[in-house]
C-alpha positions, 0 to 999 in steps of 0.5 A: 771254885777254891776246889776247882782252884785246889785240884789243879795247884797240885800240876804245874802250870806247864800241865794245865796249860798243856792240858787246856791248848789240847781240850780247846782243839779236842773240843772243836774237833768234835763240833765237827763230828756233832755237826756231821752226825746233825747232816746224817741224822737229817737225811736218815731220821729212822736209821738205827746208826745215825740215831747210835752215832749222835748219841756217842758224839754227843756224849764226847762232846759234852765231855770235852765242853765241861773239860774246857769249862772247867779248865777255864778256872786255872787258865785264867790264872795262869795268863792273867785274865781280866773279867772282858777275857774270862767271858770271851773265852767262856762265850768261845764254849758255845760257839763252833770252833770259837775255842781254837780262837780262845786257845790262840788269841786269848791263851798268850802270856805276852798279848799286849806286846803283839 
C-alpha cells in the first residue's frame, strides 16, 4: 500500500480526485456494456462476434474495476474515510452501477453538513 500511497503523492489531490470521479463512471459504463454483451452472447452462443465482443468489453471493464481499486487508496485520503466508508465504497466495485453511488454520495469533502 506505501507504493500505491507514494505513486500518487506525486499529483494533487485536484488530479486524483479528477481521476477517481471519471473512473467511477468509466467503470459503470462498462457495467452497461458487459451487460449488453452478456444479452447477445445468450441469444448467439455460436457467434464469432458476440464471443470477440465479451472478450473486448471484459478486458475494459476489468481494467477500469482495478483502476477504481486502486484509486480507492488515495481517495480515501484525501475525503477522510472511516473503515465503514472505505468497505461501502470497495463493496460499490462488485456491484453494477454502485461506483457512480460511491462517487456521489461517498466522495464529498463536507458530508456531515448535508
Amino acid at each position: 500500500m506505501n507504493i500505491i500511497e507514494k505513486f500518487f503523492s506525486k499529483y494533487p489531490q485536484e488530479k486524483v480526485i479528477g481521476w477517481f470521479k471519471k473512473i467511477c463512471i468509466a467503470e459503470a459504463i462498462s457495467w452497461f456494456f458487459l451487460f449488453t454483451a452478456m444479452i447477445w452472447i445468450r441469444y448467439d452462443r455460436d457467434g464469432f462476434l458476440p464471443t470477440i465482443y465479451i472478450i473486448i468489453v471484459g478486458n475494459i471493464h476489468g481494467l477500469f474495476f482495478t483502476l477504481y481499486l486502486l484509486l480507492l487508496l488515495p481517495a480515501r485520503k484525501i475525503y477522510n474515510w472511516d473503515d465503514e466508508d472505505t468497505v461501502f465504497a470497495l463493496l460499490a466495485a462488485f456491484f453494477p452501477f454502485a461506483t457512480v453511488w460511491a462517487d456521489k454520495k461517498l466522495a464529498k469533502f463536507n458530508r456531515e453538513e448535508n
